[in-house]
Structures are given as structure tokens and as C-alpha cells.
HTML snippet that shows the backbone in 3Dmol.js (N, CA, C, O; Angstrom):
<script src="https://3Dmol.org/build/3Dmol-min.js"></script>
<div id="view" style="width:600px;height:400px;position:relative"></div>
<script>
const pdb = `
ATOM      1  N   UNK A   1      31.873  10.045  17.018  1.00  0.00           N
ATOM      2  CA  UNK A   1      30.786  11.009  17.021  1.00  0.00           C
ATOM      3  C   UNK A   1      30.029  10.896  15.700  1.00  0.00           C
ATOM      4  O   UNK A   1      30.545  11.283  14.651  1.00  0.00           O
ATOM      5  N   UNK A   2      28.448  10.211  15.765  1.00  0.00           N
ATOM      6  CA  UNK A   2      27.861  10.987  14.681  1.00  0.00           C
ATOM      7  C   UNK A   2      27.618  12.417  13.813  1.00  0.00           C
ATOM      8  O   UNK A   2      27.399  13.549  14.246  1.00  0.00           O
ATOM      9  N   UNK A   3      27.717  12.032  12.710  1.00  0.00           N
ATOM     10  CA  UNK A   3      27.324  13.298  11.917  1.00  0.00           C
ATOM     11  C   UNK A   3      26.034  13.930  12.133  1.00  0.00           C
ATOM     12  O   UNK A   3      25.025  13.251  12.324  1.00  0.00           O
ATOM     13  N   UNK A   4      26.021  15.115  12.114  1.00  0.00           N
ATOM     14  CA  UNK A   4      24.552  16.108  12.268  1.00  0.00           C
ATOM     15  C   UNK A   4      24.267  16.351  10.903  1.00  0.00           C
ATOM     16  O   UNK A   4      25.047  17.076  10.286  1.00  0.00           O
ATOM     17  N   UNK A   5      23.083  15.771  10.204  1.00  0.00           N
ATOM     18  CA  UNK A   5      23.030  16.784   8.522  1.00  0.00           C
ATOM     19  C   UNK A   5      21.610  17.449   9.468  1.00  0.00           C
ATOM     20  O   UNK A   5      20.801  17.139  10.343  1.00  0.00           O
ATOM     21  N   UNK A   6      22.019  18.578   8.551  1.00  0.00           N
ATOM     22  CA  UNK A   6      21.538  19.310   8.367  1.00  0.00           C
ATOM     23  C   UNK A   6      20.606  19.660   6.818  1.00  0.00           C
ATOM     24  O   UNK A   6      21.075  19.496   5.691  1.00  0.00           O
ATOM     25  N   UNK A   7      19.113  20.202   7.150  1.00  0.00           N
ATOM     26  CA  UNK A   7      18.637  20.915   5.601  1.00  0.00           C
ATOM     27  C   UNK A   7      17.862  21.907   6.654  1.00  0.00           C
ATOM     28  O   UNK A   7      17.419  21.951   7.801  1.00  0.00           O
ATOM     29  N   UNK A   8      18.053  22.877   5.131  1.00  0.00           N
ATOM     30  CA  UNK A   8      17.538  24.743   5.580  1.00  0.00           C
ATOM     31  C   UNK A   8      15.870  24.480   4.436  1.00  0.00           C
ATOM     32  O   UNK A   8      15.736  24.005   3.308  1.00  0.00           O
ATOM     33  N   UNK A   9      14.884  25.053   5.418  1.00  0.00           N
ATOM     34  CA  UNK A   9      13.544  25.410   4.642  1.00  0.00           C
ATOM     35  C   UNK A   9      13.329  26.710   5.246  1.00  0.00           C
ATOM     36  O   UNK A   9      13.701  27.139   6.338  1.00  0.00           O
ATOM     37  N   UNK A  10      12.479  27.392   4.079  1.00  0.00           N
ATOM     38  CA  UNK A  10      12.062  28.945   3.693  1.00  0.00           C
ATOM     39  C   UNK A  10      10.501  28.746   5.055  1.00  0.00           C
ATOM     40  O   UNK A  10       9.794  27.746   4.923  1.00  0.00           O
ATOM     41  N   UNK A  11      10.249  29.518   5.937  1.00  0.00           N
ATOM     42  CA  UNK A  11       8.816  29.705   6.661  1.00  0.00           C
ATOM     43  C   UNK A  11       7.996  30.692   5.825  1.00  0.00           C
ATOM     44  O   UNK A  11       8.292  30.968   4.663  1.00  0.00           O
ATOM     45  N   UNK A  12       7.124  31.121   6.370  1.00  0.00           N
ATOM     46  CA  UNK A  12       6.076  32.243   5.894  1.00  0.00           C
ATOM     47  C   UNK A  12       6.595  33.570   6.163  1.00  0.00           C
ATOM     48  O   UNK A  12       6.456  34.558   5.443  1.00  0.00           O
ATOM     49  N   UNK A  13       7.218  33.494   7.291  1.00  0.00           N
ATOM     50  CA  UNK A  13       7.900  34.599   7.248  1.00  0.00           C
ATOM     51  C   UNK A  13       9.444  35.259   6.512  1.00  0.00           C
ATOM     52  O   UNK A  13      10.512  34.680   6.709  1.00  0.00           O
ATOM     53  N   UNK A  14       9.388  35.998   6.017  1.00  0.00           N
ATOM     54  CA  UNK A  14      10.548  36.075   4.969  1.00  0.00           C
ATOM     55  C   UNK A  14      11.863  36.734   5.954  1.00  0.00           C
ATOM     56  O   UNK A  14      12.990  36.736   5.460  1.00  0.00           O
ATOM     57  N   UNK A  15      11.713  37.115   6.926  1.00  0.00           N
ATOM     58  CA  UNK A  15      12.683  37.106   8.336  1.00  0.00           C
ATOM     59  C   UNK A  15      13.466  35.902   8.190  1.00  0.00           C
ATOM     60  O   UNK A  15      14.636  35.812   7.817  1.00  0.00           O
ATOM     61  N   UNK A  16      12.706  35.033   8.517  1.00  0.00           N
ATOM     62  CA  UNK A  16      12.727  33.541   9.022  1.00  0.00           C
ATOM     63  C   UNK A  16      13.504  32.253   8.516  1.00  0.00           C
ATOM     64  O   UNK A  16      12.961  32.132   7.417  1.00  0.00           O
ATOM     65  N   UNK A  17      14.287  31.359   8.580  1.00  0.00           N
ATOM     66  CA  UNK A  17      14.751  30.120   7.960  1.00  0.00           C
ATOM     67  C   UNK A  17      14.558  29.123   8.847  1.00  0.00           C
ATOM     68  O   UNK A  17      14.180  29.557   9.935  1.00  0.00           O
ATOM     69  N   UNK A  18      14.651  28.172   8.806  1.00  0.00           N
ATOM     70  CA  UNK A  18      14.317  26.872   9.519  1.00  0.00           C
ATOM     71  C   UNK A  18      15.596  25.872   9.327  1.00  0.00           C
ATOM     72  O   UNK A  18      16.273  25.754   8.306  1.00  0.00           O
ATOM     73  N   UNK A  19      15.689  25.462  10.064  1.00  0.00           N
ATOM     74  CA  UNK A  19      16.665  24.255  10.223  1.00  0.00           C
ATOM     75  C   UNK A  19      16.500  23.187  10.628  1.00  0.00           C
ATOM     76  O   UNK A  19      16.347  23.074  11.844  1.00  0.00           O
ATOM     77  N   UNK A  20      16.471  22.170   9.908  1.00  0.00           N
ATOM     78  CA  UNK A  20      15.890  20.757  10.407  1.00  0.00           C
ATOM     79  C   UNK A  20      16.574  19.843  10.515  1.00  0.00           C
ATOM     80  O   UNK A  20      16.901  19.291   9.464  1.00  0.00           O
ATOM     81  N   UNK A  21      17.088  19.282  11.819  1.00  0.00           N
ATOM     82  CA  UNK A  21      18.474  18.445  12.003  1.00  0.00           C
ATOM     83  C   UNK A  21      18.099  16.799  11.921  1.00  0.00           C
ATOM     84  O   UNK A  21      16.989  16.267  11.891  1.00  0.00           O
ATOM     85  N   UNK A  22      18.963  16.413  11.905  1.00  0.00           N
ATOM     86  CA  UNK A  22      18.812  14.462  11.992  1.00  0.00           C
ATOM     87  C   UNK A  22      19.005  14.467  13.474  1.00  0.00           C
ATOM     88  O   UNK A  22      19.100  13.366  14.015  1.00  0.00           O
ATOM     89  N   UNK A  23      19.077  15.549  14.214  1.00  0.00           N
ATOM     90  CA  UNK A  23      19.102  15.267  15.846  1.00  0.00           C
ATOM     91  C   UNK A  23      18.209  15.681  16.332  1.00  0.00           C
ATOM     92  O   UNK A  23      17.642  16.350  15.468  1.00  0.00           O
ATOM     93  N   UNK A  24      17.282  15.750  17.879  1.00  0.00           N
ATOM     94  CA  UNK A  24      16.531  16.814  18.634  1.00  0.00           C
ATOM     95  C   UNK A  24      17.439  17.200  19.040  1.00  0.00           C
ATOM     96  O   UNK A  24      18.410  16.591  19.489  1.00  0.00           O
ATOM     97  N   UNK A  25      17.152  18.830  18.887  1.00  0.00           N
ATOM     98  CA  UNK A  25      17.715  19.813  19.916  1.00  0.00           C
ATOM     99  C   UNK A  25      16.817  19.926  20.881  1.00  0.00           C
ATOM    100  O   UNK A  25      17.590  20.003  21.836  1.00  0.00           O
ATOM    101  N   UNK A  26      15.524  20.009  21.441  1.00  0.00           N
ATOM    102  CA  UNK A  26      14.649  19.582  22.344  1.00  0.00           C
ATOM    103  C   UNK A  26      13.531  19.121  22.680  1.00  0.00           C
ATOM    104  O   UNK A  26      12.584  19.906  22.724  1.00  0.00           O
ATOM    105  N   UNK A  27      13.354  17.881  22.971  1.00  0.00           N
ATOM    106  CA  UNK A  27      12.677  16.690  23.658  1.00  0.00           C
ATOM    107  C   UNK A  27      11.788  17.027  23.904  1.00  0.00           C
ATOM    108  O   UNK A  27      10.845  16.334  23.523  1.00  0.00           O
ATOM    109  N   UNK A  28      11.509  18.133  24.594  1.00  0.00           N
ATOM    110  CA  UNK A  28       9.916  17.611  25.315  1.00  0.00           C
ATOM    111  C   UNK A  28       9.762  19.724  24.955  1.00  0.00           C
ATOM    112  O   UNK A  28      10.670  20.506  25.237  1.00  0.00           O
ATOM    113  N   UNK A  29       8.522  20.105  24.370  1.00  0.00           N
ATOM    114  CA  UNK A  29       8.054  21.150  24.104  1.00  0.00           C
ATOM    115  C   UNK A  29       8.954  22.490  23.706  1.00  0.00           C
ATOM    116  O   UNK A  29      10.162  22.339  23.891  1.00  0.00           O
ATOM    117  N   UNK A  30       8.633  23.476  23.309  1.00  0.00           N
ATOM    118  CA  UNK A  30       9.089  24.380  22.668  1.00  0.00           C
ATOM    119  C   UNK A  30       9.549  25.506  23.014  1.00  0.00           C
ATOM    120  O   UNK A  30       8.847  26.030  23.879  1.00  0.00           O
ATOM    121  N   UNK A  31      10.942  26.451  22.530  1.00  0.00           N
ATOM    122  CA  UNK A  31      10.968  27.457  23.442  1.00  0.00           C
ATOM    123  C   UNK A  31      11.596  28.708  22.154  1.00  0.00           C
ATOM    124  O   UNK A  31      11.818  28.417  20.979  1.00  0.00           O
ATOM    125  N   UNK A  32      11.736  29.759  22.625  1.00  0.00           N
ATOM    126  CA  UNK A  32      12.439  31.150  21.840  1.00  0.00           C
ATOM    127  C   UNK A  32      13.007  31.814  22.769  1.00  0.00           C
ATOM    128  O   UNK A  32      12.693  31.829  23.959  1.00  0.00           O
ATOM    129  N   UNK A  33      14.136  32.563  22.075  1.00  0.00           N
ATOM    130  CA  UNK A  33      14.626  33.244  23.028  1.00  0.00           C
ATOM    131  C   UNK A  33      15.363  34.457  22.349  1.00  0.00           C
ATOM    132  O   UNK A  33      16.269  34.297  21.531  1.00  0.00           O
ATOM    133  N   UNK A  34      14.870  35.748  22.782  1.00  0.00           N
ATOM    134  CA  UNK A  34      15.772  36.578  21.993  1.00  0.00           C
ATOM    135  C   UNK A  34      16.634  37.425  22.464  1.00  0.00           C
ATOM    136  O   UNK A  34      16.765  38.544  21.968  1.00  0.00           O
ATOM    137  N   UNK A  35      17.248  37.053  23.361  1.00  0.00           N
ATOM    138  CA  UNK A  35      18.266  38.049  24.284  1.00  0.00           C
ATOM    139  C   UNK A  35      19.232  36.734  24.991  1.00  0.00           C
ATOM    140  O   UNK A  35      18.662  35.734  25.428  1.00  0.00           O
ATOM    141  N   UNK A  36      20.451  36.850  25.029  1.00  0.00           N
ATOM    142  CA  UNK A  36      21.971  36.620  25.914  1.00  0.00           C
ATOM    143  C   UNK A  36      21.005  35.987  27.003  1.00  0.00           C
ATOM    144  O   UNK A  36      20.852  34.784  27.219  1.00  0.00           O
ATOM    145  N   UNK A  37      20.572  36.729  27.450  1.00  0.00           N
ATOM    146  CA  UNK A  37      20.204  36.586  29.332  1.00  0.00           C
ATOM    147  C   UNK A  37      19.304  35.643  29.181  1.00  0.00           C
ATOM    148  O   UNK A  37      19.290  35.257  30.350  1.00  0.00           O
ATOM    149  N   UNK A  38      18.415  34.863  28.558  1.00  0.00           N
ATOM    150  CA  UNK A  38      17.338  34.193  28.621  1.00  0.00           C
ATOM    151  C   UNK A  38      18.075  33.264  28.627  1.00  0.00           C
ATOM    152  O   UNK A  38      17.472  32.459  29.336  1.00  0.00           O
ATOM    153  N   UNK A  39      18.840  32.878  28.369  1.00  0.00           N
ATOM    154  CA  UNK A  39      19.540  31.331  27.600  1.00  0.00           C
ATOM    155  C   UNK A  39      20.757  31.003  28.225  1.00  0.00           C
ATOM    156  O   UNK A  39      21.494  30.057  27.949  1.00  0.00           O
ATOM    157  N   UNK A  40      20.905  31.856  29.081  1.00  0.00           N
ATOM    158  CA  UNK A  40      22.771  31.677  29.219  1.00  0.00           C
ATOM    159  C   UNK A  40      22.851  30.024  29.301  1.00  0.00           C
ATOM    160  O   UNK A  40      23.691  29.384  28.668  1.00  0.00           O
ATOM    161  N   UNK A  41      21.871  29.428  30.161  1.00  0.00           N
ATOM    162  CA  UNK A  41      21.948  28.043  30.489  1.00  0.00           C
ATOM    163  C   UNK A  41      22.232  27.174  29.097  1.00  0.00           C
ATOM    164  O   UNK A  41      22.545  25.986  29.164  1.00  0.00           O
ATOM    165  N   UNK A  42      22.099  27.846  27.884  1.00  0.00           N
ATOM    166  CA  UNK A  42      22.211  26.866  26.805  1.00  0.00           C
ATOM    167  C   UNK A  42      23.015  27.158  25.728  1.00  0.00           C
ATOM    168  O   UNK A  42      22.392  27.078  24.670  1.00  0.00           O
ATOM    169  N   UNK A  43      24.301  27.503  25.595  1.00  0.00           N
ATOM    170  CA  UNK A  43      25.588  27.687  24.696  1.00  0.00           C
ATOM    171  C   UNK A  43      25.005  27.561  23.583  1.00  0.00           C
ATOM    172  O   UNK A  43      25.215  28.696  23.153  1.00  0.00           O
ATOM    173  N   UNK A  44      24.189  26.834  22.441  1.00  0.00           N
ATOM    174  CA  UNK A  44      24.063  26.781  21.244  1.00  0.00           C
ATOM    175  C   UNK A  44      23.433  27.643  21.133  1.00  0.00           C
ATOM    176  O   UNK A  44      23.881  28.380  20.255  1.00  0.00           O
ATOM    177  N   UNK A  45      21.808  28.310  21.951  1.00  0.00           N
ATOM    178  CA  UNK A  45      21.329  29.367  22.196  1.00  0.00           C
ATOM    179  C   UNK A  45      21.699  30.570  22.037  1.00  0.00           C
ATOM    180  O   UNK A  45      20.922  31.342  21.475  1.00  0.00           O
ATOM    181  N   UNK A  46      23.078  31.065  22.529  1.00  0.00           N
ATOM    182  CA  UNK A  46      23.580  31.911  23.053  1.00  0.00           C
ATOM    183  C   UNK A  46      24.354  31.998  21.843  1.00  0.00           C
ATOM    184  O   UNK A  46      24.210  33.102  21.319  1.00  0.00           O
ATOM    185  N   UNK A  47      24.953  31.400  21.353  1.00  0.00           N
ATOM    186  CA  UNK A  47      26.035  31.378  20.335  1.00  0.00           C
ATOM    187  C   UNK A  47      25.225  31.682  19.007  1.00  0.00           C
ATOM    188  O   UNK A  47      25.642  32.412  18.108  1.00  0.00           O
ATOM    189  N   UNK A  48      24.071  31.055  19.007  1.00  0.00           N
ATOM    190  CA  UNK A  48      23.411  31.624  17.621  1.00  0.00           C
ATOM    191  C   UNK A  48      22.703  33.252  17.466  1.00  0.00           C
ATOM    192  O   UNK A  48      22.440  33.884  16.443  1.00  0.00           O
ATOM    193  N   UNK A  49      22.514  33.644  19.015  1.00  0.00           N
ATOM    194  CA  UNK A  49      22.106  35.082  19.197  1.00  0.00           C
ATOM    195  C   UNK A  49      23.330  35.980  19.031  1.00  0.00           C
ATOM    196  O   UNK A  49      23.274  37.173  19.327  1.00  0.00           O
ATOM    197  N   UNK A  50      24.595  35.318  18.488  1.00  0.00           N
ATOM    198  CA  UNK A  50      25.401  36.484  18.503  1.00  0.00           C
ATOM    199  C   UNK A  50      26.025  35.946  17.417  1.00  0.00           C
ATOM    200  O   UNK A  50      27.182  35.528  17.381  1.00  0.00           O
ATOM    201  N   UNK A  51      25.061  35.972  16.352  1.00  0.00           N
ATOM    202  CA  UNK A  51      25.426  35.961  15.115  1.00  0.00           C
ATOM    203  C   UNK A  51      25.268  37.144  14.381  1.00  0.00           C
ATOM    204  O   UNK A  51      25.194  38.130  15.114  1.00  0.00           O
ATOM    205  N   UNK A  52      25.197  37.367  13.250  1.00  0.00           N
ATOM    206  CA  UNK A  52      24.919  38.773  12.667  1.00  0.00           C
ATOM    207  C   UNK A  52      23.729  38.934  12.386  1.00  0.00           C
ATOM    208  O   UNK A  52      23.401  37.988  11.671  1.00  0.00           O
ATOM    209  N   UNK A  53      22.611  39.835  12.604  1.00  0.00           N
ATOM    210  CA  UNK A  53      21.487  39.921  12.550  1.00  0.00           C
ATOM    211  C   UNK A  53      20.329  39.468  13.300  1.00  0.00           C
ATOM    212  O   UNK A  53      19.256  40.047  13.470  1.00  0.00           O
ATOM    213  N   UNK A  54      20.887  37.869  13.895  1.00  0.00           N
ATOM    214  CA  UNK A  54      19.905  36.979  14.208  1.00  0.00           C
ATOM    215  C   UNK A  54      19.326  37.954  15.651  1.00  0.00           C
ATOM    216  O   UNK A  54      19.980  38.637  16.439  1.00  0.00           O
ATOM    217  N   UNK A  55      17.645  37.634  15.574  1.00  0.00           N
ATOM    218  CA  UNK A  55      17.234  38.522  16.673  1.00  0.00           C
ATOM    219  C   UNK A  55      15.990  37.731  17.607  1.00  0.00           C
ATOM    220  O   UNK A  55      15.215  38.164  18.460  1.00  0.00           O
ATOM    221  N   UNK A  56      16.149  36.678  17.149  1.00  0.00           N
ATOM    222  CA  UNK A  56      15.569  35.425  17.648  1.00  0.00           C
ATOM    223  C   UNK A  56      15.832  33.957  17.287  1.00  0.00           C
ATOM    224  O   UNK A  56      15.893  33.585  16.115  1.00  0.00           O
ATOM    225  N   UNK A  57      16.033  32.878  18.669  1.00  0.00           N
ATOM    226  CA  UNK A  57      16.136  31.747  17.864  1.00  0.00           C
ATOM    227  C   UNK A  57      14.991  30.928  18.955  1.00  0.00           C
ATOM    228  O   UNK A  57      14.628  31.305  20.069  1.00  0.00           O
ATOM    229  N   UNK A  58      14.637  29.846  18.291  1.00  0.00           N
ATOM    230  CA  UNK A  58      13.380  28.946  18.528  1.00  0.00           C
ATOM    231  C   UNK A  58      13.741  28.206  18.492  1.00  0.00           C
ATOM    232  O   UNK A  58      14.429  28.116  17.475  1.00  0.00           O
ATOM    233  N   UNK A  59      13.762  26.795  19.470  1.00  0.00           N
ATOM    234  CA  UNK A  59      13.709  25.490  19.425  1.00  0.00           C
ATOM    235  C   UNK A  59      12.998  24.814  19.309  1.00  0.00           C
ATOM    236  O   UNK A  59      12.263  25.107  20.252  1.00  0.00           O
ATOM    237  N   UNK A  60      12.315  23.584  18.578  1.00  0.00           N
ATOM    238  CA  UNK A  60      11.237  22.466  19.001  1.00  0.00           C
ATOM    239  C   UNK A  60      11.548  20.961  17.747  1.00  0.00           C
ATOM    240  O   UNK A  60      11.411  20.657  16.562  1.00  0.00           O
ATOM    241  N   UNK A  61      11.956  20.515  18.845  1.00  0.00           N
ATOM    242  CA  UNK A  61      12.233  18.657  18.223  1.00  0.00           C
ATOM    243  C   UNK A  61      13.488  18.763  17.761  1.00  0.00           C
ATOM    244  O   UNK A  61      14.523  18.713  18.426  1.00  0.00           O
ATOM    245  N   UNK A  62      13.354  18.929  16.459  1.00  0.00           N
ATOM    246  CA  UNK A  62      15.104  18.657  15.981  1.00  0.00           C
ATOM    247  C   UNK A  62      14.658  19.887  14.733  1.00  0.00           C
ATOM    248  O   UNK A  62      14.801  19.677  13.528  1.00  0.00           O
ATOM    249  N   UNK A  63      14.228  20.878  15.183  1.00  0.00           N
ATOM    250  CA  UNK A  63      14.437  22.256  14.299  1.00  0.00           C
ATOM    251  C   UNK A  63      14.912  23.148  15.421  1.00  0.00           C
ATOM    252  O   UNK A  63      14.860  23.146  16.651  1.00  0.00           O
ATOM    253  N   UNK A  64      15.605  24.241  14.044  1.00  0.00           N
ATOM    254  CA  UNK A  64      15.842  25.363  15.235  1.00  0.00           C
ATOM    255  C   UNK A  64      15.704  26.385  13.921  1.00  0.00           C
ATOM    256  O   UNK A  64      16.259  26.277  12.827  1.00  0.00           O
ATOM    257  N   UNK A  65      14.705  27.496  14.432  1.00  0.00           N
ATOM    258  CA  UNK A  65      14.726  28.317  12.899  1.00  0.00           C
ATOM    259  C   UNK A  65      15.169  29.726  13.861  1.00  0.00           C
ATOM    260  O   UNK A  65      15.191  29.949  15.071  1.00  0.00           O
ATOM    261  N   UNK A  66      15.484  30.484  12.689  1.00  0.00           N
ATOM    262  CA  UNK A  66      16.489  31.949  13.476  1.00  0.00           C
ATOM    263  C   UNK A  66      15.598  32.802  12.386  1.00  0.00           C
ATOM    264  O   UNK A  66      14.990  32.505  11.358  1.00  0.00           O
ATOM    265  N   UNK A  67      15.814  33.943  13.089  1.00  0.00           N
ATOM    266  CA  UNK A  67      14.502  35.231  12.818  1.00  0.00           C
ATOM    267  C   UNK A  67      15.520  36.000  12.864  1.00  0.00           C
ATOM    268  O   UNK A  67      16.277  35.974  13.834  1.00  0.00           O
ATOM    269  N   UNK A  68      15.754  36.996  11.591  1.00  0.00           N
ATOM    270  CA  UNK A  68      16.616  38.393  11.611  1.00  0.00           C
ATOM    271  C   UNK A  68      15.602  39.446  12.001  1.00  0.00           C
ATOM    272  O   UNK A  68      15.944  40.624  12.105  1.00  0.00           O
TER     273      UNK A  68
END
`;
const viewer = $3Dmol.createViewer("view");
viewer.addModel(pdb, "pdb");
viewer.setStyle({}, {cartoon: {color: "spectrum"}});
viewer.zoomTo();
viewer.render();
</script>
């Protein structure tokens, strides 16, 4: 199994962090999701909404930034 690095950048919004992987998390256009039920279909989704605070997460290419 390849390694995933990972680096964290600051957005405009001070909520907000960004995560920018050496992988896509998704291919073809962009999505958010801020509730369990929107996502069940996608475990990393789901698993990052039930983190502490997080009250949105966003996918597009190989970022995923989380919104408290």
C-alpha cells in the first residue's frame, strides 16, 4: 500500500482548514455534506462528520477541507 501525505492550508474562512492529499478523493466534480444521512454511501464522509466539531466536509480532487 502506498503512503497518503498529507499537508493542512489555512482558507478565508477561519472555520475552515483544507487538506491536500497526494491522492484524489474525487475524480470527477465536487461535493459537501453536512449531515450522517447525506453520505452514508461514503465511510470517510461519515467518519469525518463525527468528529468533534466538524459541521461540514467538502470534497474536490485530492482536497478535503472540514468546516467547524
Amino acid at each position: 500500500m502506498d503512503t497518503v501525505q498529507i499537508k493542512t492550508q489555512r482558507t478565508p474562512n477561519p472555520n475552515a482548514w483544507k487538506y491536500i492529499l497526494s491522492v484524489d478523493v474525487k475524480s470527477v466534480g465536487k461535493v459537501s455534506y453536512t449531515e450522517e444521512n447525506e453520505c452514508k454511501h461514503i465511510p470517510l464522509a461519515v467518519a469525518l462528520l463525527r468528529m468533534a466539531n466538524v459541521t461540514q466536509v467538502h470534497f474536490f480532487e485530492n482536497v478535503i477541507t472540514l468546516t467547524q
